[in-house]
Each structure stands twice: as structure tokens, then as C-alpha cells.
C-alpha positions as CSV (number, residue, x, y, z in Angstrom):
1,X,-7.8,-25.7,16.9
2,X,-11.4,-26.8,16.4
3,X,-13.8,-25.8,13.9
4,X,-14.9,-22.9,15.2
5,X,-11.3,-21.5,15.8
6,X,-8.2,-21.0,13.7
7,X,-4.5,-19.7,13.7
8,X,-4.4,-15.8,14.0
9,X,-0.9,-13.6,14.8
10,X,-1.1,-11.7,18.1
11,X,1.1,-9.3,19.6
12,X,2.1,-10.2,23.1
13,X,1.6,-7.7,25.4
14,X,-0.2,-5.5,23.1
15,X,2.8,-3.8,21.6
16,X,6.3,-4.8,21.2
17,X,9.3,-5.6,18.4
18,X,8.8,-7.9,15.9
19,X,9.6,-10.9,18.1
20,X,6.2,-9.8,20.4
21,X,4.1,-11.2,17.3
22,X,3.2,-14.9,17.9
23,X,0.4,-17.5,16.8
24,X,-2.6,-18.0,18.6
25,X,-5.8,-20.0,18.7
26,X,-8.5,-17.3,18.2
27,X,-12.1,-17.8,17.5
28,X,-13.6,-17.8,13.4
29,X,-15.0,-14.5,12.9
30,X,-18.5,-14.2,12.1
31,X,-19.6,-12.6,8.8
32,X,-22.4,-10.0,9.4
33,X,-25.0,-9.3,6.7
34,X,-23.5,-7.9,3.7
35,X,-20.0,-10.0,5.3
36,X,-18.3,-12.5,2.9
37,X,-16.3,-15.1,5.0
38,X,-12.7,-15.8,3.0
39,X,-10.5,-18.4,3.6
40,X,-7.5,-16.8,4.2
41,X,-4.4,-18.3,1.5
42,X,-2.1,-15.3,1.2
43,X,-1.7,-11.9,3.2
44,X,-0.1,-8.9,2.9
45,X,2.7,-7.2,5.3
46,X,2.8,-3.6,5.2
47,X,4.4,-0.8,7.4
48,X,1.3,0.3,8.8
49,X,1.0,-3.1,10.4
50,X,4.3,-2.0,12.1
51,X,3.3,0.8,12.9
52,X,0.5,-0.9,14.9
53,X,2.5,-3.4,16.2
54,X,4.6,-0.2,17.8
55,X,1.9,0.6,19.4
56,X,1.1,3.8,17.4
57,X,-1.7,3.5,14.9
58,X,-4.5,1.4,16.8
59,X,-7.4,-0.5,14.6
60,X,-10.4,2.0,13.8
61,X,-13.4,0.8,15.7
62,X,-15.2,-2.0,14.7
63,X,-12.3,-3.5,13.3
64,X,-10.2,-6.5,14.7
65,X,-7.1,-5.8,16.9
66,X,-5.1,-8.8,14.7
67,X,-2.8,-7.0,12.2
68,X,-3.6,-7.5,8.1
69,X,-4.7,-5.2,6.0
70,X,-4.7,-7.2,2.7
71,X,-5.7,-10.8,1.8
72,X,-6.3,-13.4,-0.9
73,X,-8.1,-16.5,-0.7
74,X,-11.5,-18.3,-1.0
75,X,-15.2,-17.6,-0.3
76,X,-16.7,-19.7,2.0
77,X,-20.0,-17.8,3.0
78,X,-21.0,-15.8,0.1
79,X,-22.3,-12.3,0.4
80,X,-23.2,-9.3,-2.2
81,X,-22.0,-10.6,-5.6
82,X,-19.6,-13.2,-4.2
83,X,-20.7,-17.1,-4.2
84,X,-18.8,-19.8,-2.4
85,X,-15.3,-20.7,-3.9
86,X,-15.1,-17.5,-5.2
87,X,-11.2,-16.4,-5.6
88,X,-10.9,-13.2,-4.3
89,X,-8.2,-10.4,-2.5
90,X,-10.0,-7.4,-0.2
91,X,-8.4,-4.7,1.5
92,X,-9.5,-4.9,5.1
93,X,-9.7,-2.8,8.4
94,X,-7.8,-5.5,10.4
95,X,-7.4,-8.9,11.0
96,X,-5.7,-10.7,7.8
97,X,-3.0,-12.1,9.6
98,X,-4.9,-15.8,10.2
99,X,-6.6,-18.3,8.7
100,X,-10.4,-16.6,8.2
101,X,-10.8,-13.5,7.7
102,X,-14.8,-11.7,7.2
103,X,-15.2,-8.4,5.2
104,X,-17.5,-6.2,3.4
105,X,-18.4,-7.9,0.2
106,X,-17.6,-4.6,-1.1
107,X,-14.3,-4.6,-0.7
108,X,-13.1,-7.6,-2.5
109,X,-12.1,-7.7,-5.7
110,X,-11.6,-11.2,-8.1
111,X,-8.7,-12.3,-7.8
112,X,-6.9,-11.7,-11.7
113,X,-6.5,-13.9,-14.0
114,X,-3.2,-15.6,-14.1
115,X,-2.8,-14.6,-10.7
116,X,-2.1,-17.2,-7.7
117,X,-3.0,-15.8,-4.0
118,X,0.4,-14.7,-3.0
119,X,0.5,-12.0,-6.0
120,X,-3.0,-10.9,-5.5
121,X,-2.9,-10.1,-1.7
122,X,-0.1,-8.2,-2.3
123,X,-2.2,-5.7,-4.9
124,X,-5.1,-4.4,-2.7
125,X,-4.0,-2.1,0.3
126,X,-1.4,-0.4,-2.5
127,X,-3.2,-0.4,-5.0
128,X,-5.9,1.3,-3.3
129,X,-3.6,4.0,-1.4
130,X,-1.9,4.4,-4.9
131,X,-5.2,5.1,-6.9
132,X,-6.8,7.2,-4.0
133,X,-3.2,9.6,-3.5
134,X,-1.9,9.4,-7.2
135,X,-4.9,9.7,-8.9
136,X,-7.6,11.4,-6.5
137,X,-5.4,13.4,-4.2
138,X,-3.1,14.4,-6.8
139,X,-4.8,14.5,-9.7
140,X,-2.3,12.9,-11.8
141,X,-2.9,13.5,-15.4
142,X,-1.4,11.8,-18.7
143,X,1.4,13.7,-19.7
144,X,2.6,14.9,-16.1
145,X,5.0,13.9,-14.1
146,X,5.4,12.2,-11.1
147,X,8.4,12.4,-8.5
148,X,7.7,9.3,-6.7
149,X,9.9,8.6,-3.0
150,X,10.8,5.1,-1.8
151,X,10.5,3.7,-4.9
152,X,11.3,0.1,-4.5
153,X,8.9,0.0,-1.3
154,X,5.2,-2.1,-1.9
155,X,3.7,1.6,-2.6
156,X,7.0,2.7,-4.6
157,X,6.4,-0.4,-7.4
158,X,3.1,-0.2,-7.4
159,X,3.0,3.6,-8.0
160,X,5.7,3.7,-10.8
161,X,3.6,1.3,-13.1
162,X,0.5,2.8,-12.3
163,X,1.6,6.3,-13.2
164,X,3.4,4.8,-16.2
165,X,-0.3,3.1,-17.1
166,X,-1.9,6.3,-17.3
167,X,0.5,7.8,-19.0
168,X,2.9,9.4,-17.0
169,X,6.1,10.4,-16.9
170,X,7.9,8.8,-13.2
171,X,10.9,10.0,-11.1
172,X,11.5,7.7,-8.5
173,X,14.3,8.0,-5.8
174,X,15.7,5.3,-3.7
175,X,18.5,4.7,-1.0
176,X,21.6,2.9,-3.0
177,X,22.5,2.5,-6.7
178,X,21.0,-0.5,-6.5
179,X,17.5,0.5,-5.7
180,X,17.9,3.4,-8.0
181,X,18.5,0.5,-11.1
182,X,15.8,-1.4,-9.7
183,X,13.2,1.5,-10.5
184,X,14.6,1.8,-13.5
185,X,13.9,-1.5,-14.2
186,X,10.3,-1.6,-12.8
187,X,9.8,0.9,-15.6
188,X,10.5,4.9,-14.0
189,X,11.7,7.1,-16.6
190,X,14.8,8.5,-14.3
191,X,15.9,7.2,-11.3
192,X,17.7,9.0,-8.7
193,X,20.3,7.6,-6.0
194,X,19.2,9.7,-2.9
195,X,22.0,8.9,-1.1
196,X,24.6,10.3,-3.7
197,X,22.3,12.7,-6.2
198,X,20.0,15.7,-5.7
199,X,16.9,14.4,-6.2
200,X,15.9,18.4,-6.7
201,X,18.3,19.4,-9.2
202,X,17.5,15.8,-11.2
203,X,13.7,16.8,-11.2
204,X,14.4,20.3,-12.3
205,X,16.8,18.9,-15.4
206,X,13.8,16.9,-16.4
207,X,11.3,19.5,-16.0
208,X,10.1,19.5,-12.9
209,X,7.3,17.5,-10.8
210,X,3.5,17.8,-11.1
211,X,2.9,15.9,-8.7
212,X,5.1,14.3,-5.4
213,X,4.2,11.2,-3.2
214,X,5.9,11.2,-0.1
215,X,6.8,9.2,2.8
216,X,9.4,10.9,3.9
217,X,8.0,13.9,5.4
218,X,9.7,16.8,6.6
219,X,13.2,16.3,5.3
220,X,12.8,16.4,1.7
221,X,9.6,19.2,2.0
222,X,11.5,22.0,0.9
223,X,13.7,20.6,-1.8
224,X,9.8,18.6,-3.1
225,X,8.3,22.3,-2.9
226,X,11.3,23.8,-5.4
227,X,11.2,20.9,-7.6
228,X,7.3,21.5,-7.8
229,X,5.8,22.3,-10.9
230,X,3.4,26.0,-10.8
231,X,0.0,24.0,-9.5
232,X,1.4,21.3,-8.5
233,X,0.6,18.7,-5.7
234,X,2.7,17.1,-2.8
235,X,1.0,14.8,-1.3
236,X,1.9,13.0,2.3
237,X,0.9,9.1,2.6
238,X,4.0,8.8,5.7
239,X,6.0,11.0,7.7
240,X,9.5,8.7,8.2
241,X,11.6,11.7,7.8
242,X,9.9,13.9,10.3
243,X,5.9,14.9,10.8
244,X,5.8,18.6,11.2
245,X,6.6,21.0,8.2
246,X,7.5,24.5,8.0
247,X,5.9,25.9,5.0
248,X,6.9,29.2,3.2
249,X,3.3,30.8,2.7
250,X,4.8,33.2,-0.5
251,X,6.3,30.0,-2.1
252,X,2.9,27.9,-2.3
253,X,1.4,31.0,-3.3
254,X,3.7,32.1,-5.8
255,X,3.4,27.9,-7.4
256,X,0.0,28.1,-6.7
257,X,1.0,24.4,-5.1
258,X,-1.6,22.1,-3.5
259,X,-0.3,20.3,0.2
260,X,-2.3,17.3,0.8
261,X,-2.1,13.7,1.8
262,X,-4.4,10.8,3.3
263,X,-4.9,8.2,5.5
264,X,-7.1,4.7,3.6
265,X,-7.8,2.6,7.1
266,X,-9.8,4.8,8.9
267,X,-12.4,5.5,5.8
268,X,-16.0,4.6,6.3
269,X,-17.7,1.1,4.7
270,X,-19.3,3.4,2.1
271,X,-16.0,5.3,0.6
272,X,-14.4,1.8,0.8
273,X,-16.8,0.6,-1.2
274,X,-16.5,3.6,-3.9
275,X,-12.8,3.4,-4.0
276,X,-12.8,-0.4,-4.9
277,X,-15.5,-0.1,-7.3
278,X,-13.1,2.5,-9.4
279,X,-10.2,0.5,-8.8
280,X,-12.0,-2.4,-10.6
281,X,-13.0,-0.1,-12.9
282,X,-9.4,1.6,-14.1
283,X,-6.8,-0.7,-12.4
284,X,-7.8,-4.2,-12.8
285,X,-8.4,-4.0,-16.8
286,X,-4.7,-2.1,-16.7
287,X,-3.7,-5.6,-15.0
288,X,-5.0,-7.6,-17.7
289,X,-3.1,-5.9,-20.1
290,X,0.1,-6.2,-18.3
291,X,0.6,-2.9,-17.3
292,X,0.5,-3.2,-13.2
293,X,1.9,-6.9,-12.2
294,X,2.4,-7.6,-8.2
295,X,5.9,-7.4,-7.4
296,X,6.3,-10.1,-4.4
297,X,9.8,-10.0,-2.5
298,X,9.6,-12.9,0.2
299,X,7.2,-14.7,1.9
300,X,6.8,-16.4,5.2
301,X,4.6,-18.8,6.7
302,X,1.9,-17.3,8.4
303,X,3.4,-18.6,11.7
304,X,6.7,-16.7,11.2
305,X,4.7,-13.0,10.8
306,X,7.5,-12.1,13.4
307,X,10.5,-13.1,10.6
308,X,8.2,-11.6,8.0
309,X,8.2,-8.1,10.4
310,X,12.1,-8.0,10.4
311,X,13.0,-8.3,7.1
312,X,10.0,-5.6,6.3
313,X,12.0,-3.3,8.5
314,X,15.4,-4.0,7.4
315,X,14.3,-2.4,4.2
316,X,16.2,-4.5,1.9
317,X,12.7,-5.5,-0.3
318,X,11.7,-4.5,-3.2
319,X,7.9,-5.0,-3.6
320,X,5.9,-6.8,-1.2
321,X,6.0,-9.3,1.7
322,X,3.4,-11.9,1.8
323,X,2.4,-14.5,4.6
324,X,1.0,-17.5,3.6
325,X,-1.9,-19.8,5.1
């Protein structure tokens, strides 16, 4: 490595298992105008990286072909508002997984106080999917509920205390007794055992759900749609349970329900730069007060993104994965 190169992740061959990701010596991105440079400290692992690594969701254009979505660390070409040694986390397009990473100044947040870089990479790219599904998509409203699936996942935690901040009431369902305690204790109001309980009849008992954020898909449409409040919303972030749904037409009718979902990567500069100015707006000062912390699982050296991968997949977490720098 010289100074105009660093430690990035690649996948050999393109695509592969975990084991396919491996360091490299790639060049120092440059920072266009309007481009902070960060020193990379901390990044985030999520299952669209996975995905990617698959060979299934490939980087927008423009974007780097590294993995990383998500990272905390340092300024060290300043840009917009940013100065040099600024502490910062951003959501990104691509490329997080390695030592520099440049991205619109727009999209990077300070870094909160309190906070050290391996909690604050691990708030942006859920954070932001959580605010834009929750509270844009679904229109979730103090006083609602929310039936929440894959609760103890990085978007699960995230979205119970978010919901919770606003003032919602928060189902959340997960795989095992012990996940279902887990919610509990992240603060959902009932928790439901998936593997042993209805998660419909539970939601029914406790009035039903205004709005449902999935990443199941297909499997638990039907029982989502009769657990759904009249006007309610289901919205689709992931599809792990199957990607094509047959919908009864009188049903959604007769609720009056809303189907929607959304993907965050492919957005342009511009909507990335909206999102992130409301999340600084309604999230961060909810942060301050305590109400949304960063639940980090595990980390892993930088170097062992291929470990880091496996345990993601074996789906034993409960918040995030991190890599560090």
C-alpha cells in the first residue's frame, strides 16, 4: 500500500459465498466537487451487501463495485458543511468496505454525541430505510400500531425504537423464544414467537396493525392483509419468504389497504440528500434523548469481511455487524 492506495474488500470472481470476499490493494478514491473524502474507521454489514455479493443486486451506476453501504470515520478533504477532522457516519451507494471512502457531503451526518465509530456506522443505512418505509411509505402516526417482522435484525431494532419514539404502539415477531424476549427487551410492546404463535391472531388480540414492515414477502402476505387495520399499509423492504404475491382485489378494497414498499440504494444524489436532511431533523435529536441507541452485535476486522458475512447469514445477531478499519 502506498499513499495513493489502501485496503478495500473484493469479491473474487465477481460473485461467490462469503469466503469469495478478500482484501485488496485498490486505488484512494477521488472526491469530486461537492465529495467529502472520510477516513474510513467503522462500517456497516447489511444483507443487501449479500445480496450483491450473490451476485443479485449490482451497484447503481456511478457507484463503486466494493460492497458498504454505511460508514463512520473522519474527514479528510472537506466538502459542503464538513471541515477536515470532522466525525462523521454517511450512508453510501457502494464502496465502505476499505480504508477511504468519498461521498456526497450531503449524505453524512455528525457522528452523535457519546457515540464512538462502530455505533455510528451502524445507524445510517437503517436508519434511513426505517424513516423512509415507517414513516414516509407508511405513514406511521402516534398512536398506531406497528407489526414489525424480523425484529431482532439491524432494521428490526432500529424500527422498534423508532416507532416507539414517535409514539407508537410495536408488534414485533421473531424466529425462537429467545428473539421474541429480545424485542421485548429492545422495547416492543408484544412480542410474538413466529415459530410457535400466530402472529395474526396475536395482532388481532391487540387490535390489529396500521401499519406492517416486511421482509418476508409472500408467506406471511395473507395472514399481514387480515391482521391489517381498515387503511392500513403493508409495506415490502425484502422478499426472503417469496417475491410474488397473490392479492385478493375485494379484500384491499373492502380495508381500503395501501401495498407499497421501496428500494434506498438506487435513489438519486438529490432524494438522498432530502432524506438525510429529515433524518437529522427528527431522528438524531430522538438519539440525543436516548430514545434510538445503535444496537451493535459483533465486529470483525475489516480484513475478515468474509467472517463478518457468515455470521450475518447464520442469523444468530441481534442488531448490527460492524467492520472495523
Amino acid at each position: 500500500m502506498t499513499d495513493a492506495t489502501m485496503t478495500a474488500i473484493a469479491i473474487e470472481g465477481g460473485k461467490g459465498p462469503a469466503e469469495a470476499l478478500r482484501p485488496e490493494t485498490a486505488p484512494i478514491p477521488v472526491a469530486g466537487e461537492g465529495d467529502v473524502l472520510i477516513r474510513v474507521r467503522a462500517a456497516g454489514v447489511n444483507r443487501p451487501d449479500i445480496i450483491q455479493r450473490l451476485g443479485y443486486y449490482p451497484p447503481p451506476p456511478g457507484a463503486p463495485a466494493t460492497l458498504g453501504l454505511e460508514v463512520a470515520g473522519e474527514v479528510v478533504k472537506a466538502a459542503g458543511r464538513w471541515n477536515v477532522g470532522d466525525r462523521v457516519c454517511a450512508l453510501l451507494g457502494g464502496g465502505g468496505y476499505a480504508e477511504f471512502a468519498a461521498i456526497d457531503a450531503r449524505h453524512a451526518l455528525p457522528v452523535p454525541q457519546g457515540f464512538d465509530f462502530v455505533h455510528a456506522a451502524g445507524l445510517p443505512e437503517t436508519v434511513f430505510t426505517v424513516f423512509v418505509n415507517v414513516f414516509e411509505h407508511g405513514a406511521l402516526k402516534a398512536g398506531e400500531t406497528l407489526l414489525l417482522h424480523g425484529a431482532t435484525s439491524g432494521i428490526g431494532v432500529t424500527a422498534i425504537q423508532m416507532a416507539k419514539a414517535a409514539g407508537a404502539k410495536v408488534i414485533a415477531t421473531g424466529r425462537g423464544a429467545d428473539k421474541a424476549a429480545q424485542a421485548l427487551a429492545l422495547g416492543a410492546d408484544v412480542a410474538v414467537d413466529s415459530s410457535t404463535e400466530d402472529f395474526e391472531a396475536v395482532v388481532k388480540a391487540n387490535g390489529g396493525a396500521d401499519v406492517v414492515l416486511d421482509m418476508v414477502g409472500a408467506s406471511y402476505f395473507a395472514r399481514n392483509l387480515e391482521a391489517l387495520n381498515t387503511g392500513g399499509r403493508i409495506v415490502y423492504i425484502a422478499s426472503l419468504g417469496g417475491g410474488t404475491l397473490e392479492v385478493p382485489i375485494m379484500k384491499i378494497m373492502q380495508k381500503r389497504a395501501v401495498i407499497t414498499g421501496s428500494t434506498l440504494r438506487p435513489r438519486d444524489a438529490d432524494e438522498k440528500a432530502r432524506i438525510a436532511a429529515q433524518v437529522e431533523k427528527i431522528v438524531w435529536p430522538w438519539i440525543a434523548e436516548g430514545k434510538v441507541r445503535s444496537v451493535v452485535d459483533r465486529t470483525f476486522p475489516l480484513t475478515e469481511a468474509a467472517a463478518a458475512h457468515a455470521y450475518l447469514e447464520g442469523g444468530s445477531h441481534v442488531g448490527k455487524v460492524v467492520l472495523t478499519v
